[in-house]
N, C-alpha and C positions, 0 to 999 in steps of 0.2 A: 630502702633497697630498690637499688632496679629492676623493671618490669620484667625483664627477661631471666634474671636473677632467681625475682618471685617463683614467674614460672614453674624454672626447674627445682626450685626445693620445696613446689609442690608436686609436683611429676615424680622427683626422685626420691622423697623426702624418706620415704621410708623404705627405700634403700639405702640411704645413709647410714639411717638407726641403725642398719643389720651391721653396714660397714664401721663404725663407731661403736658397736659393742652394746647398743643400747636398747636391742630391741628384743633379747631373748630369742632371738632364733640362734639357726645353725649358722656356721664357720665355712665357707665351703675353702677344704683343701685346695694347696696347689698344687697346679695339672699345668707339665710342659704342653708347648703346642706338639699337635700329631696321637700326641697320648690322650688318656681317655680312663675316668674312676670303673667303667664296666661296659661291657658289649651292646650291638644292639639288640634291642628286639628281635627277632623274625618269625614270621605267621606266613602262611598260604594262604588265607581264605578273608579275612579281615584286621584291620588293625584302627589302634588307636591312641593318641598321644595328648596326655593336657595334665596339668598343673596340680591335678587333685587327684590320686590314686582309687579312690572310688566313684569320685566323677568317673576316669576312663572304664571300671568295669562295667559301671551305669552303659556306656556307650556299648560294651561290649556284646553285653546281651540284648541289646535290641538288635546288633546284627547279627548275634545267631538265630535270631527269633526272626530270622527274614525282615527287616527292616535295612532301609537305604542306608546309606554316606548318611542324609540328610536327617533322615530321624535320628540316627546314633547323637548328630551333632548339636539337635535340638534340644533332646535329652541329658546329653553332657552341659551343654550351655545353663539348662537351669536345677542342673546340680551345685553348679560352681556357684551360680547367685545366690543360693544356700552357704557352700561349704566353701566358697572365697568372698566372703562379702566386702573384702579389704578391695580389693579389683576388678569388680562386676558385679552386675543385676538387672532387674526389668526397669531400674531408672536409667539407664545407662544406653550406649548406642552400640550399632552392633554393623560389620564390614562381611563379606564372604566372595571367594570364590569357588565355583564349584564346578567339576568337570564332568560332565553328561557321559556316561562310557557309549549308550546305546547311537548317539549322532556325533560323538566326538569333538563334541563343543564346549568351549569356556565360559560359563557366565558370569555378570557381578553384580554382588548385592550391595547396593549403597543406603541401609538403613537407620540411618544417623538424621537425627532430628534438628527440627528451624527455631532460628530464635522466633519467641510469641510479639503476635501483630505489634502489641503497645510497647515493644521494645526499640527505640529511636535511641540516637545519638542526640538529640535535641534532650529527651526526659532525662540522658546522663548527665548532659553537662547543666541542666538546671539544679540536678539534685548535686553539683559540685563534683561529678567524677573526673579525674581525666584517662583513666583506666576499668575497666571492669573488675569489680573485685571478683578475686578469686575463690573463697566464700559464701556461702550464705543464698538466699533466694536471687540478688540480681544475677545470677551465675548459671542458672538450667534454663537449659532450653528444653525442647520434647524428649522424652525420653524413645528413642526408637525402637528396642531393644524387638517388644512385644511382636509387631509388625513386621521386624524382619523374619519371626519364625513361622509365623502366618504364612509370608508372603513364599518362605522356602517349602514350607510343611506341602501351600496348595500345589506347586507347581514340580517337587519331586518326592515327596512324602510319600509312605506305605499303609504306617500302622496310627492309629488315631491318636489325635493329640492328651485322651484321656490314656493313652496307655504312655507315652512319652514325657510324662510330666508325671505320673504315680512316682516311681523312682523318688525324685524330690520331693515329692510332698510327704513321703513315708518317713524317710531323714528327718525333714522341717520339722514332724509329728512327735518323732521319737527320739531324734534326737543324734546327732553327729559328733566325733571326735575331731579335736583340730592339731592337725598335723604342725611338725616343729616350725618351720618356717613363715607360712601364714600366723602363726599364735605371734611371731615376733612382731610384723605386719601389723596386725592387730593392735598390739601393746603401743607400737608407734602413733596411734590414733583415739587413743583412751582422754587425751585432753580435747580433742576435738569432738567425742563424743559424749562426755561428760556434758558442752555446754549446750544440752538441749534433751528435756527430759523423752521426746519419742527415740531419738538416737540413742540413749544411755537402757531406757527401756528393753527396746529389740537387740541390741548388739551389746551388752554390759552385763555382766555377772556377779550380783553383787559389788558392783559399782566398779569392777576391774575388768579389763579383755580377758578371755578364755584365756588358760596359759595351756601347753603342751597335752596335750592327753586329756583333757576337759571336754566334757560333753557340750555343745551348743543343739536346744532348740529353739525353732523359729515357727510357731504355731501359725502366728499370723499369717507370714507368708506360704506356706501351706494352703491358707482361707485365699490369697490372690491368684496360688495357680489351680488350684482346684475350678474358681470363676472364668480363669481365661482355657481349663480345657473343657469346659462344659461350652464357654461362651462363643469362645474366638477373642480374636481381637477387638470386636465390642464390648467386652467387658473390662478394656486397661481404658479405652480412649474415649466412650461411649457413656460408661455404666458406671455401678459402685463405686469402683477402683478411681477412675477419673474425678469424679466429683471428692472424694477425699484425698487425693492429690493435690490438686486444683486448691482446695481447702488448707492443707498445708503451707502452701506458697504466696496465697493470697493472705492467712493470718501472718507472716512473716514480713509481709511487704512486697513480694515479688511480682510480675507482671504476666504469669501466665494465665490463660482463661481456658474456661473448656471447650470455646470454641478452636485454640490453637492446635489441641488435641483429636480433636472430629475431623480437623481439614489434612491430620500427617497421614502421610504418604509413604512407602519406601520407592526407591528408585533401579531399576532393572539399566544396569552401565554396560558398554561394552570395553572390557579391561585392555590395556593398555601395554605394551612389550619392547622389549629390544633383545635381540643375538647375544648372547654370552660364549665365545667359542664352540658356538654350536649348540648353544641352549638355548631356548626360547624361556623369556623370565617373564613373569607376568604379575600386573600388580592392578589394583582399582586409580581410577584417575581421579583427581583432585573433587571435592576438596581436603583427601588422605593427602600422605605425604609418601607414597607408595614414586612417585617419578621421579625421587630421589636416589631410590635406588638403581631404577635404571641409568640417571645420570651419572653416578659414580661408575656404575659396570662398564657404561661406553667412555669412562675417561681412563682408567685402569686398562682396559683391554691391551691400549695399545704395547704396553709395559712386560716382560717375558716372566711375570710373576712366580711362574714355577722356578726358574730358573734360581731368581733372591730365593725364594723359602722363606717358611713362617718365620726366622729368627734373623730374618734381614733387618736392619733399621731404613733401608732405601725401600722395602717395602712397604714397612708402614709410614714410612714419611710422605707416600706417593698416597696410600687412605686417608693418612689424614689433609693431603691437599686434597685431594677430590672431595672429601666432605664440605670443605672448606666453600668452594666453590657450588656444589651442587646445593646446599643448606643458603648460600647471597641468594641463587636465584627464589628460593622456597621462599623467602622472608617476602621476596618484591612479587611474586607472579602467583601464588598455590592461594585456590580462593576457590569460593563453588560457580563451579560455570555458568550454570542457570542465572547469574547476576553477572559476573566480569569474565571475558574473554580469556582463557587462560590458554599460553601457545603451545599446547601439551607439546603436538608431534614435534614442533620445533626444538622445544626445550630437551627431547627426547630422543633428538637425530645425531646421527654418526658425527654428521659435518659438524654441527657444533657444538661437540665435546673435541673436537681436531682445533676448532678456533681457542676455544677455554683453555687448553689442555696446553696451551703456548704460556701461561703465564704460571705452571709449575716449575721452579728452579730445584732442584735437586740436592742444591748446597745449602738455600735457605728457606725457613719457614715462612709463609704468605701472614701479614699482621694485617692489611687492610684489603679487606675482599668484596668488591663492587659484587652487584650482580651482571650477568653478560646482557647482552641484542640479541634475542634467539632469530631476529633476522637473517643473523648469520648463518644457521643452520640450515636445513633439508627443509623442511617445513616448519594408675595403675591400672590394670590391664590383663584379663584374663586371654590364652590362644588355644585352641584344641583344633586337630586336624585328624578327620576319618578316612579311610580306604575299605570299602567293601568288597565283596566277592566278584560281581563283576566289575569292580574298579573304577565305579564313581567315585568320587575326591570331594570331600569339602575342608575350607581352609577357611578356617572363622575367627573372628578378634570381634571381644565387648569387652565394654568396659565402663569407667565408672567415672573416667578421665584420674583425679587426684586421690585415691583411695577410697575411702567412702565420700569422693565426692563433693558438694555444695555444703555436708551438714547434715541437711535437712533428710527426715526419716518420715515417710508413711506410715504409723505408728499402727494403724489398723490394718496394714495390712504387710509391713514387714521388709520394707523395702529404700535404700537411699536413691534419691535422687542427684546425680552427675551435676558437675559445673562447668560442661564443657561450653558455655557462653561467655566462660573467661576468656576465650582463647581467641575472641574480636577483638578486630581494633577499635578505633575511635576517631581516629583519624582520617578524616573524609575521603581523602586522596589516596588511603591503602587499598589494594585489591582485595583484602579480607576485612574490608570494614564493615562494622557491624549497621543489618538494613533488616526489618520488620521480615520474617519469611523466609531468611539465609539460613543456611547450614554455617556453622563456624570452621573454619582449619580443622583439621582434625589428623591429630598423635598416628592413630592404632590404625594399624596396615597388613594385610593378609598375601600370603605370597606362594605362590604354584610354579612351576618348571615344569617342560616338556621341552621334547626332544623327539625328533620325527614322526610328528604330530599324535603321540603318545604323553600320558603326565608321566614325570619321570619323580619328582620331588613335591610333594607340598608339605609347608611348612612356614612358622612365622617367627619372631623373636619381639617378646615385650618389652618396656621398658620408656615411652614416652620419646627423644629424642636420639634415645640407642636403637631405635627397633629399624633406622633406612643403616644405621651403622652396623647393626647385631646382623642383618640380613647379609649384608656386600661379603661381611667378614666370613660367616658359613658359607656361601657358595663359594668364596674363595677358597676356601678349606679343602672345601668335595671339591671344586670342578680343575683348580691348581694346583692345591698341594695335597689331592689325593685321598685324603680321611675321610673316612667311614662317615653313616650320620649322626654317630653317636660322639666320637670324638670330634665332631667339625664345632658340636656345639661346646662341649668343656673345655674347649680349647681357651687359652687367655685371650682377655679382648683388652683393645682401646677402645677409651668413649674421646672424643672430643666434646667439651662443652663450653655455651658461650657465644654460641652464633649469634647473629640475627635473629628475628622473632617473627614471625606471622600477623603479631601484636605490634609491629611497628619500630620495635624497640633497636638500638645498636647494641653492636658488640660489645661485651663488657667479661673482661679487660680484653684491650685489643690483640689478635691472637691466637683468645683463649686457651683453657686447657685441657691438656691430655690425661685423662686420668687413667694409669695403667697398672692392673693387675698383675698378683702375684705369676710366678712361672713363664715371663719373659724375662731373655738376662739381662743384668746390669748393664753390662756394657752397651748394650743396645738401646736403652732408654739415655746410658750418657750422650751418644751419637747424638741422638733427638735432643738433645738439650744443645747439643753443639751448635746442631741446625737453628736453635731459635725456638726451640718448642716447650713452652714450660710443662714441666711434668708432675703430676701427684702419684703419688704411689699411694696407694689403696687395696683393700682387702678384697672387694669383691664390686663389682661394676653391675648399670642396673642389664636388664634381660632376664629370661624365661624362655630358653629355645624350647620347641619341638618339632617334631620332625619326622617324616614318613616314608622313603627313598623307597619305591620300586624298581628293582633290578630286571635291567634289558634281560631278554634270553630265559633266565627260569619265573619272574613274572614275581618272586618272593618279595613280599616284605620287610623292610629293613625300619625299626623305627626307633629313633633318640631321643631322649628325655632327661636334657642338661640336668647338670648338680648343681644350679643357683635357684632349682622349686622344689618343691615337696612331690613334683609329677612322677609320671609312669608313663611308660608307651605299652601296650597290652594288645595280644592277640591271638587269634587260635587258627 
């Protein structure tokens, strides 16, 4: 199987299961575009949106309890690595932005960890690799997760970290129900947690995934947050927790040490934008894959999008050339800056999406897609997103990269460890080559809106390489064709899949494919076939929106909580 191949039927893998009948979850109906299975949300005073229904209450009460955006999000976040362990946890790396109400400023959290020092492309290709497997101990790198809450907690936190972390540990203690969709999730990764008695331990019930309505505890992990609210973050990187991490990955054969743990870091970014008819969109800069989205918005612009409407075939023919395009340059340029030069603002300028934007034909589908000369120019997956009273914003994404990740399970203390070191290259000469200290590419992408220097929107979409496509597709929803934030997100999506890879890889098959959900018409996917676009018809594409919309003028809460999770948007 090709590498890029690999990839996605580990990214997407257990979305498939759902779409193929095989994973025991839910069916999600079909929903014309504009329509919508239920309304939004709306609150005055606080809101909150994410994946797990009592994750968001979790959030809820720590902002009535006078706690920030930030604590709600901290709170919610290690619920989830409880009660989704299929798509996050403290193995796992973690994205945010966050909007300061009292100075009016955006910040960005880049909490995503380094490959470990003895990690070389030399020790790969002795031990015969020509690829990272995506599996197993060679596959983590630090887990960031711990350290981004730290780093949020010090700098806009309220309420102590012992009272933001009770929440989960009480669940962990006592024990949780698992909602339909995640329980399918799950069942999708029963053979991958079978082969390794700490995974089969912590996350297996009597030797099967939780199914629907099944209690899960997780005692252990309970004992890991309980350490890091008493501790800080010297208790994951420092203490206990690190040394039987560490322990884990070194009886396995892996290459992390405790010293690569002691030296991580998170990183304070300043986030990265462009104009969307008057929006300002705003994403973290590389090495996410967040400047994909702006490249699609400034190649679309120029196009009278409202005009087609959602059941154009000329409109989506025009998305999925922009992806087309904006995903060449992702494979050649998206790398961590701190090592290669990446041309953000270039890659991110008006003028060259005006030069790119020349080799969309109209009539036919792009099969062979260079990446551009941005000289040319100017210069699985957990998401929850809070709005408090005075309307601070956090817009957060962890995760685990491939559902549970590398495998490997902290068995004492209840937790998987991510493989997001699969997601190097190998190849000397890539900009995302793998170097002792790198960050990897990385999936998961956090995404905000404003609008006269006010946040108007935050909100993210999961799903590995649907989340720069899940994103274009919702704003175009709201900002073109009108809907609400509750229908922007039900609406049917296209995925494109099959680009280039980060990982070095080519297209495969050249193209690629569109794979398109139910509730767009026929005739409109035959169009796209006319063009040259091969199409799958499919039950349900990967994603996970949610979504927060504050409205100009009465100041109220609008929030969406798509029908492809088991979430909630919640508020008072």
């Amino acid at each position: 199987m090709h590498r890029a191949g690999r990839l996605r039927r580990l990214t997407l893998g257990l979305v498939l299961m759902t779409t193929l009948g095989l994973s025991g979850g839910a069916q999600r109906p079909t929903v014309a575009p504009g329509q919508s299975l239920r309304s939004p949300t709306l609150a005055p005073h606080g809101m909150v949106a994410t994946s797990h229904p009592l994750a968001a209450q979790i959030g809820l009460e720590v902002l009535k309890e006078g706690g920030t955006a930030i604590d709600a999000a901290i709170a919610v976040n290690a619920a989830l690595g409880l009660m989704e362990p299929t798509s996050c946890g403290i193995g796992g790396d973690l994205f945010a932005l966050v909007w300061e109400a009292k100075t009016g400023k955006l910040h960005g959290l880049n909490a995503s960890g380094r490959a470990p020092a003895a990690a070389t492309r030399a020790y790969f290709a002795q031990q015969g690799h020509k690829t990272i497997p995506l599996l197993g101990p060679l596959s983590i790198s630090v887990p960031g997760c711990v350290d981004g809450w730290i780093s949020l907690h010090q700098r806009f936190g309220k309420l102590p970290m012992t009272r933001l972390l009770a929440p989960a540990i009480a669940y962990a203690q006592e024990g949780v129900p698992v909602p339909e969709v995640i329980a399918g999730y799950w069942r999708g990764s029963e053979r991958l947690l079978r082969q390794r008695p700490a995974a089969a331990a912590t996350f297996l019930i009597d030797g099967r995934a939780p199914r629907t309505g099944q209690v899960f505890k997780n005692p252990a992990l309970a004992r890991a947050y309980q350490r890091i609210a008493q501790q800080g973050r010297a208790a994951f990187y420092t203490g206990d927790v690190a040394e039987k991490l560490v322990a884990c990955v070194r009886a396995e054969g892996g290459l992390l040490e405790l010293s690569d743990l002691a030296q991580h870091t998170s990183t304070w970014v300043e986030p990265i934008g462009t104009n969307y008819r008057g929006y300002e969109v705003w994403q973290l800069p590389p090495p996410g894959q967040g400047l994909a989205v702006l490249q699609m918005l400034n190649l679309l612009e120029d196009y009278d999008l409202a005009k087609l409407g959602p059941r154009s075939a000329d409109y989506w023919h025009l998305f999925i050339e922009a992806k087309k395009l904006a995903f060449a340059d992702r494979a050649r340029f998206y790398a961590d800056p701190e090592f290669t030069k990446v041309p953000i603002a270039e890659l991110a300028g008006k003028a060259y999406a005006g030069q790119r934007r020349q080799l969309i034909q109209m009539s036919q589908a792009m099969t062979n897609v260079p990446a551009g000369d941005p000289k040319l120019g100017q210069s699985d997956t957990a998401y929850l997103c809070v709005v408090d009273r005075e309307r601070n914003c956090v817009s957060l994404i962890q995760s685990n990269y491939a559902g549970f990740g590398s495998g490997l399970v902290v068995g004492e203390y209840g937790f998987g460890l991510q493989n997001r070191g699969a997601l190097f290259a190998l190849d000397e000469h890539h900009a995302n080559r793998l170097e002792p200290g790198k960050r990897p590419f990385h999936t998961i992408i956090p995404g905000l809106v404003t609008q006269a220097g006010q946040p108007r929107l935050v909100f993210g979409v999961m799903g590995g390489d649907m989340q720069p496509q899940g994103q274009v597709q919702v704003l175009v929803n709201l900002i073109d064709f009108k809907m609400n934030v509750q229908a922007a997100g039900d609406a049917p999506r296209l995925e494109h899949v099959g680009s280039a890879t980060p990982t070095g890889e080519a297209e495969q098959p050249p193209g690629g494919t569109v794979r398109a959900e139910p509730g767009l018409p026929e005739e409109l996917l035959r169009d796209l076939e006319r063009r040259g676009h091969r199409i799958e018809r499919i039950r349900v594409n990967g994603g996970g929106y949610q979504g927060i919309w504050i409205a100009p003028g009465t100041n109220v809460l609008h929030g969406g909580s798509e029908s492809r999770k088991d979430g909630a948007a919640v508020g008072y």
